[in-house]
Structures are given as structure tokens and as C-alpha cells.
N, C-alpha and C positions, 0 to 999 in steps of 0.2 A: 381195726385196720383203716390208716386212711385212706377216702375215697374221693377226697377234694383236691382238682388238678389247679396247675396253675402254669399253663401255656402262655408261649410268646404267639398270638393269634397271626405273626406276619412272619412266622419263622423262616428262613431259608430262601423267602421272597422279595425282599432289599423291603422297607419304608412304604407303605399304601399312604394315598390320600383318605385322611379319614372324618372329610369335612361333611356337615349333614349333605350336602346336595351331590358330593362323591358317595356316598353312601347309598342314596337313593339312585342313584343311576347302577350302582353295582349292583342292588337290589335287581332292578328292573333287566339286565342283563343276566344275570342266574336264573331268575323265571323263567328268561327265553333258553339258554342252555338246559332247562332243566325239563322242558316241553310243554311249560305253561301259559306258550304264546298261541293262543286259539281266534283269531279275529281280535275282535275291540273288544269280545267281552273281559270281563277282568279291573280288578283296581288297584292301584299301590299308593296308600296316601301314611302321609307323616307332618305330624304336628310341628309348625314352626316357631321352636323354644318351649316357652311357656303360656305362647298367645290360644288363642281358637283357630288360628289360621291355619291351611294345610298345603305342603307343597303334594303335588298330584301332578300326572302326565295330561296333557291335552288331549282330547281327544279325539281319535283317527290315528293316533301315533300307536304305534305297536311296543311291544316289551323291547327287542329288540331293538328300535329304533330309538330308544331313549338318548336324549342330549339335550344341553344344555337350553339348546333354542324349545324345545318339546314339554320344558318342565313350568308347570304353573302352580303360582300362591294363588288361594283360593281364602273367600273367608266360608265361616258355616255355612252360608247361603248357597253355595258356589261360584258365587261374582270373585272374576278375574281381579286379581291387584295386581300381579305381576305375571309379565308373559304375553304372549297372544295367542288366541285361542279359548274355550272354555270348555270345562272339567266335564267329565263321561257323567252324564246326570246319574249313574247306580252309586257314584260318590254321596249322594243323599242321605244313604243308611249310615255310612261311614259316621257322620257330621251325628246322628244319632247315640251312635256308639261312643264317641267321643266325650258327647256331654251326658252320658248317665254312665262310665266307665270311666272314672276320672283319671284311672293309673293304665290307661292305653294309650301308650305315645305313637304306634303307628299300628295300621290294619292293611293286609294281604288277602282279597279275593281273588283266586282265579280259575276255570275252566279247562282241567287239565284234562285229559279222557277216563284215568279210572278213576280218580274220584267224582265225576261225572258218572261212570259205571255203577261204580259202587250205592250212589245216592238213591239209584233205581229200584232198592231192592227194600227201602223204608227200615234198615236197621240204624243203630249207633255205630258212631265208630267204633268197630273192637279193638281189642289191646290184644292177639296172640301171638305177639312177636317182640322183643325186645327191644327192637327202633322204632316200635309204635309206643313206648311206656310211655313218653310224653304227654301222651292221653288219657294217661286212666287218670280217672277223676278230676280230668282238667279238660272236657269236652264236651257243651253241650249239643242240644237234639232237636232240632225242629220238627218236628211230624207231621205236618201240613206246609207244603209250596204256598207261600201266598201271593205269588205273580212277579213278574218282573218288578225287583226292590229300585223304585223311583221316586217314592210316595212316603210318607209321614207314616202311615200305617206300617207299610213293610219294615219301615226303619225302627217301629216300635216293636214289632214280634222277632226282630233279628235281633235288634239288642238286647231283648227280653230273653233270649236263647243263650246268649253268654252266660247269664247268670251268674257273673263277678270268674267263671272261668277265662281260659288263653283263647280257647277257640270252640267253634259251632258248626255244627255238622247238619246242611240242610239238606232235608228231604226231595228228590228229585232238582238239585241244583249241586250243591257243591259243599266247599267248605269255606269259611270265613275265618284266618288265625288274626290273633292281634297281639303285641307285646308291648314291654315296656323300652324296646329300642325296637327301629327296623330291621335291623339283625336278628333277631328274635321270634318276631313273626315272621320271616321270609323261613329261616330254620321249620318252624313248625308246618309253613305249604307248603313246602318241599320234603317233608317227611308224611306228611298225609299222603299226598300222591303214593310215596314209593311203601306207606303201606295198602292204600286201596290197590295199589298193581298185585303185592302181595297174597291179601284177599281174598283177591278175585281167583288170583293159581292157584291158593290152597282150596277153595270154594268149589270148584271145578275139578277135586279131586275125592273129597268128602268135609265133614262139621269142622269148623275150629276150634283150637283147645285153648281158651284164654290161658292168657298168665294168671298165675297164684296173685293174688291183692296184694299181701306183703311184699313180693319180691315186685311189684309192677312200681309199686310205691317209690320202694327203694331206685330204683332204674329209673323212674319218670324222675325224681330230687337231683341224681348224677347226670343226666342229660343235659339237665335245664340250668346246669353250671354257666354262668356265664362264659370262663374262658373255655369251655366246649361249642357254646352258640357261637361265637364270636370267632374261633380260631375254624370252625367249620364254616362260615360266612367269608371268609378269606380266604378259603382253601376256593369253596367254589368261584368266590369272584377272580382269581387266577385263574382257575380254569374255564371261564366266560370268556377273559381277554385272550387268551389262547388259541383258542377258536377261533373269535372275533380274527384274530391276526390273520392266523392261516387261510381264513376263507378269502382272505383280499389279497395271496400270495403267491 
């Protein structure tokens, strides 16, 4: 049976702008739509081309607040090349991740509240629900908090956490997703969240019953279709600008 779609990811929604730096601002509005606007903590960075360079929000700027004047090229080091302002120094691990991750074009940290919850409890992400499949065997563990990620060391045991997987589930912190679009990783924190929310209800009722391996297998390959990421990336950045609209109306 086939099980490969193949979506018009802008269906029904006239034409999106689908230039890298529309992209990252659509990003950075989903986050906030989607309750992963917590303070400054948080990062969204995306490789510009095929350089080392990264565009990144400034920071004091919120998810929400993202535009054009907010957004900064940054190189590994975090020195400003374009923009004003300079990069939320937890951008440090990112720059890590980058260069021993070589097929991560962008990384998604952020501080949403249950996977915040969840992190508290020292387990792995589980997989007992079929919109969590994206994670089975595509999610590593950190077991030890090693401090606000600033520093060369943090940047080495978080990226050492990927372990050539999408994303990394830290202990008493959060989750780190990365892809090979920014589409891709935005997809995977936004489904982290909405299974740590999961979780945590089922958790609060009694044990979870993973998914069968095989069939997780199977559901994590059909998820991670592109025109699923991508046609779900669309879907929510309509419904970002939606919002956005209404609330100035």
C-alpha cells in the first residue's frame, strides 16, 4: 500500500513567501502561536546557504516579536555581520552542533512548559502515541543538566546528545530538535511539546503503553515525509498570521 504523500504544502492559501528569511520569521511566529514564547529563553537559528554563518533573532526580541529589523547574521563566534544587536549567547551550543553535525541546517530550542515538565521526571522522551513516532529512535538523552549551555563544554555534551539523531531530550531543561530545513525542526518542537502535554495526562492517570517498535518505525518514516513537514509548517504559519491579524482588529 502506498504510504508516500505528496501535498501542495500551500494548498487553499494563495502563494507564501518562501525565502530563507520569510521562513525564519514564520518559524519564529509558530513558536509563539504554539506557547513556546517563555521570556528570552529559547533559540532559533538557521544556516545561511552553505556558509558557517547563522541567521538568529537578536536578543531581548521575543518569538512573537520577530521582524525583519530583529533578525541577525551571526558567524560561529556570534559576532554580529548583519543587523544590530547581538545573538542570545545560549546560540553557543547551536555553533557546536553545527560543526560536528554537518547535515543540521537549522536548530529549535525552546522552553515551552511541559516539556519543561516533563524533563523533571529524568526519563527519555517516550513514543506512546502516534504523533510522538517521530521520536522513536530518533531522540537522544542527556541524563545530567550541565548548567546554563554558554560555554564550550555545554556545547560539547549537547551535541554529544544528538548522536547523529533529529533531536535531544535534556534532563531538567528541555528539548533541542534540529533538521535539515527549518521547517523540520520547528515541526519536531512543536510535536515534542504536544507530546510532553500528552505525557504528562496519561501519566497522571497510570504507566504508559509504548508503541509496538515496528509500527513506531513505520509512523516515525510517514511523518517525517517531507511534504507532511512542510505542508504542516504552512498550515501553522497561516494560522500564526491569523492571529497575528485578529489581535490588532
Amino acid at each position: 500500500m502506498e504510504k508516500t504523500l505528496h501535498l501542495d504544502p500551500v494548498a487553499g492559501s494563495g502563494a507564501r513567501d518562501t525565502s530563507p528569511r520569510q521562513v525564519f520569521l514564520d518559524a519564529c511566529h509558530i513558536l509563539a502561536h504554539q506557547g513556546h514564547a517563555t521570556g528570552l529563553a529559547g533559540q532559533v537559528t538557521v544556516r545561511d546557504g552553505d556558509s558557517s554563518r547563522l541567521l538568529t533573532l537578536a536578543l531581548g526580541t521575543g518569538l512573537e516579536e520577530a521582524d525583519d529589523a530583529s533578525m541577525l547574521l551571526v558567524d560561529e563566534h556570534l559576532t554580529t555581520l548583519q543587523g544590530t544587536g547581538k545573538a542570545n549567547p545560549g546560540v553557543r551550543f547551536h555553533s557546536w552542533i553545527y560543526r560536528h553535525h554537518p547535515g543540521v541546517r537549522a536548530i529549535i530550542h525552546t522552553h515551552p512548559q511541559a516539556l519543561s515538565a516533563l524533563s523533571m521526571l529524568g526519563i527519555g522522551m517516550p513514543v506512546a502515541h502516534m504523533d510522538a513516532a517521530m521520536f522513536h529512535d530518533d531522540c537522544g538523552f542527556l541524563a545530567h543538566w550541565p548548567g546554563v549551555p554558554t560555554g564550550d563544554d555545554e556545547g560539547a555534551l549537547i551535541s554529544g546528545a544528538l548522536a547523529g539523531k533529529r533531536s535531544a531530550f535534556l534532563v531538567n531543561h528541555g528539548m533541542v530538535c534540529t533538521g535539515a530545513t527549518l521547517q523540520e525542526a520547528v515541526y519536531l518542537n512543536v510535536f515534542a511539546e504536544r507530546n510532553a502535554r500528552m505525557c504528562l495526562d496519561a501519566l497522571a492517570i497510570g504507566p504508559l503503553q509504548p508503541v509496538e517498535p515496528a509500527a513506531a518505525k513505520e509512523a516515525h518514516d510517514f511523518l517525517l515525509q517531507p511534504a507532511i513537514v512542510n505542508g504542516t509548517f504552512a498550515y501553522w504559519a497561516r494560522q500564526a498570521a491569523r492571529a497575528a491579524k485578529s489581535s490588532i482588529t
